[in-house]
C-alpha positions as CSV (number, residue, x, y, z in Angstrom):
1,X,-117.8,45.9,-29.0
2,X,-114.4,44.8,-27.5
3,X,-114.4,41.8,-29.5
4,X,-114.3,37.9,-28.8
5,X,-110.2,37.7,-27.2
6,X,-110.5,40.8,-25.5
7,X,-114.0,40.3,-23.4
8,X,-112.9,36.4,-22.6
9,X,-109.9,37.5,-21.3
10,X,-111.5,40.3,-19.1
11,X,-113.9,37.7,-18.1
12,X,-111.0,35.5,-16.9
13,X,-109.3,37.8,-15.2
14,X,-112.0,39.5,-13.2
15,X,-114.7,36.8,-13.5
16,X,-112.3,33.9,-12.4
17,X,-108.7,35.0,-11.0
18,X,-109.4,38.8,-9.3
19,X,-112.2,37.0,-7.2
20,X,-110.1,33.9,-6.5
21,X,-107.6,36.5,-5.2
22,X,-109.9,38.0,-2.7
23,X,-111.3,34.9,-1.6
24,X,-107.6,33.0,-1.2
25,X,-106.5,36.8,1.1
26,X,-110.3,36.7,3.0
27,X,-109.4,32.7,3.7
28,X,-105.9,32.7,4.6
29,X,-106.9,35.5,7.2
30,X,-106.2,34.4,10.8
31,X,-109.7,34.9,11.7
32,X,-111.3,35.6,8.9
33,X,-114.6,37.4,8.8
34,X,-117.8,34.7,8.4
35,X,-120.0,37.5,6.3
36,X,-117.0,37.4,4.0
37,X,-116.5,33.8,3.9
38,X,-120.0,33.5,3.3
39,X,-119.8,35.9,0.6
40,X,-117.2,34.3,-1.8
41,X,-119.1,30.5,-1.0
42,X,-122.6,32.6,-2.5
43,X,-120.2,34.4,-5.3
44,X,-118.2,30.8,-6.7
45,X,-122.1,29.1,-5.9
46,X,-123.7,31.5,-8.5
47,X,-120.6,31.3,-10.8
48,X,-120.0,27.3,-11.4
49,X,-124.3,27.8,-12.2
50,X,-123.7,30.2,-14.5
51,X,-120.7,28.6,-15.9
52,X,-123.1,25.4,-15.9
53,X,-126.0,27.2,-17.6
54,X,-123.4,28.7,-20.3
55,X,-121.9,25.5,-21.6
56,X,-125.8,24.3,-21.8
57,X,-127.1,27.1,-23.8
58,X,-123.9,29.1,-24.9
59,X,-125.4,28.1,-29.2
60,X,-128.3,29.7,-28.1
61,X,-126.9,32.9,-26.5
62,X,-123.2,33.3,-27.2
63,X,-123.8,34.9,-30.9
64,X,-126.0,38.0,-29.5
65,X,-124.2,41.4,-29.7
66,X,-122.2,42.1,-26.5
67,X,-122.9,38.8,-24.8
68,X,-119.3,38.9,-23.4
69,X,-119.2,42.7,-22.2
70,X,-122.4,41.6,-20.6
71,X,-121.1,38.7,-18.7
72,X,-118.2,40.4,-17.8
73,X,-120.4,43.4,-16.4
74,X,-122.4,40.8,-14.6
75,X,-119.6,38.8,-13.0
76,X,-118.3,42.6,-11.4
77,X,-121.5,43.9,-10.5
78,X,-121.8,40.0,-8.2
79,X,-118.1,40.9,-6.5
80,X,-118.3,45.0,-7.0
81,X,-118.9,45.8,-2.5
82,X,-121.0,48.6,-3.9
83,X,-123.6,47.0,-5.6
84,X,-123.9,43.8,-3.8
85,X,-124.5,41.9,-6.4
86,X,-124.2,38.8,-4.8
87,X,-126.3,38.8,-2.0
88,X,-129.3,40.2,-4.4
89,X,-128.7,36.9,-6.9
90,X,-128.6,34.4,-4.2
91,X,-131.2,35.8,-1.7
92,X,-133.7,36.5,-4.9
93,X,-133.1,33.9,-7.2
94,X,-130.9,31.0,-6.2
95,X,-131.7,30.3,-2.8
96,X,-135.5,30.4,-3.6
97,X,-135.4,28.4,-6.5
98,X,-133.3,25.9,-4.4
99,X,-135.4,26.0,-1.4
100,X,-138.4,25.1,-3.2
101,X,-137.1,22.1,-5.4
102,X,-134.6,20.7,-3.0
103,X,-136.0,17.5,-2.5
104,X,-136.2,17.0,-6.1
105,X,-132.8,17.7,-7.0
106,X,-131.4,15.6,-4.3
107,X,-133.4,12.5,-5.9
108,X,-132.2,13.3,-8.9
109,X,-128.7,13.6,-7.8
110,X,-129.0,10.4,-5.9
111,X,-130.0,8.7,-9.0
112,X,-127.3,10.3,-10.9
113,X,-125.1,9.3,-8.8
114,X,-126.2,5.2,-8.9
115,X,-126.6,5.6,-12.9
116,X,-123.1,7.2,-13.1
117,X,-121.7,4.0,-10.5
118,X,-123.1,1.5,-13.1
119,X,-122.1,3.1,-16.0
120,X,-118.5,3.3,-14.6
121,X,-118.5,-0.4,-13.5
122,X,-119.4,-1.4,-16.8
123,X,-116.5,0.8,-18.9
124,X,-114.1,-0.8,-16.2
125,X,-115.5,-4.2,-16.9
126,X,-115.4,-3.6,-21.0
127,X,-111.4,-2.3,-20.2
128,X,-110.3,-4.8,-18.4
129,X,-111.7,-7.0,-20.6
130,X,-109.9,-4.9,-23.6
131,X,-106.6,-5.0,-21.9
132,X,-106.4,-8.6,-20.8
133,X,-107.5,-9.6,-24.6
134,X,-104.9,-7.1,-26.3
135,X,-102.2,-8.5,-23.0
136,X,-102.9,-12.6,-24.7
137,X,-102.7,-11.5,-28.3
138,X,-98.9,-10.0,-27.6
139,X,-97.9,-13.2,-26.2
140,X,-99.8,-15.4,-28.3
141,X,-97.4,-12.9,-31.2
142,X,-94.0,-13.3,-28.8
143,X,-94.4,-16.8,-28.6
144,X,-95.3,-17.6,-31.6
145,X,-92.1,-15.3,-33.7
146,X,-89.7,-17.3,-30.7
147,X,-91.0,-20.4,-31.7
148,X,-90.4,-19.6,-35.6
149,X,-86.9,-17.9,-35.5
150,X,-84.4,-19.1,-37.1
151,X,-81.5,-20.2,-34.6
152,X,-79.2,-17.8,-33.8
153,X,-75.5,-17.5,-35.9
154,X,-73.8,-17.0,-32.5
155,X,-73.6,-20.8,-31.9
156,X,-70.8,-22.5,-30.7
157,X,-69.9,-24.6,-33.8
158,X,-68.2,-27.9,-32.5
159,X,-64.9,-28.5,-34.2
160,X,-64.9,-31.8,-35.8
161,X,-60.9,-32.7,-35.3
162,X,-61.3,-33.0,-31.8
C-alpha cells in the first residue's frame, strides 16, 4: 500500500494533468489527428463518469484496501497506447449503456434542467428580497442616528457685542 497522499497524488498527476498534457500537445497540433482527438474526448468522457460515480459512492468504496492504487492503475491502463484502455471502456460499456437509455436521460436532463431554472429563480427572488430588506434597515439606522445627533461643536457661535 502506497498510502492515502501518495496514491491521490499519483492519481492527479497521471489520472488528471499527464493526460491533459497529451491532449493540450494532440489539440494545439496544426492538423491534428481525428483518431486522436477522438481519443482524449472518449478518455476525459469516461473520466468526469468515473469522477461522477466516485463522489456518489466514494463511503461505500473508498475504505477497501488499495482502492487508490487501483484507480490509479485504471486511469493508466485508459491512456497507456498499449492497452487501449479507452476504446475497450467506451466501445463495451459506455457507449452501449448510453445508446440504449438515451432518450431517457435526455428527459431526465431536460427536466433537470427546468427544475434547476425554477429553483434558481426562486433563490434570486428570496435574495433580492434579502438585499432590498437589509438595503431599507441601514437607512431606516442612518436616518434615524442623523436625526438624533447631537449638533455638532464646530458651530459658528455668533458674538453677542456685535
Amino acid at each position: 500500500m502506497m498510502g492515502s497522499f501518495l496514491s491521490r497524488a499519483l492519481v492527479l498527476v497521471f489520472g488528471y494533468a499527464y493526460p491533459a498534457y497529451e491532449c493540450f500537445k494532440t489539440a494545439e497540433k496544426n492538423e491534428p489527428e481525428v483518431g486522436q482527438l477522438l481519443f482524449w474526448c472518449r478518455y476525459w468522457i469516461l473520466v468526469a463518469i468515473l469522477t461522477v460515480c466516485e463522489r456518489v459512492g466514494d463511503a461505500f468504496v473508498s475504505w477497501l484496501p488499495m482502492y487508490g492504487e487501483a484507480k490509479l492503475a485504471f486511469f493508466i491502463y485508459l491512456w497507456y497506447p498499449k492497452t487501449k484502455g479507452t476504446a475497450y471502456v467506451y466501445n463495451s460499456f459506455f457507449r452501449p449503456y448510453v445508446a440504449k437509455h438515451e432518450t431517457e436521460i435526455d428527459r431526465n436532463l431536460l427536466v433537470l434542467r427546468v427544475k434547476a431554472g425554477d429553483i434558481a429563480i426562486v433563490y434570486w427572488k428570496r435574495a433580492l428580497i434579502y438585499g432590498q430588506t437589509r438595503f431599507f434597515e441601514i437607512l431606516q439606522y442612518v436616518s434615524s442616528q442623523s436625526a438624533a445627533a447631537p449638533p455638532h461643536s464646530n458651530q459658528v457661535l455668533v458674538d453677542k457685542e456685535g
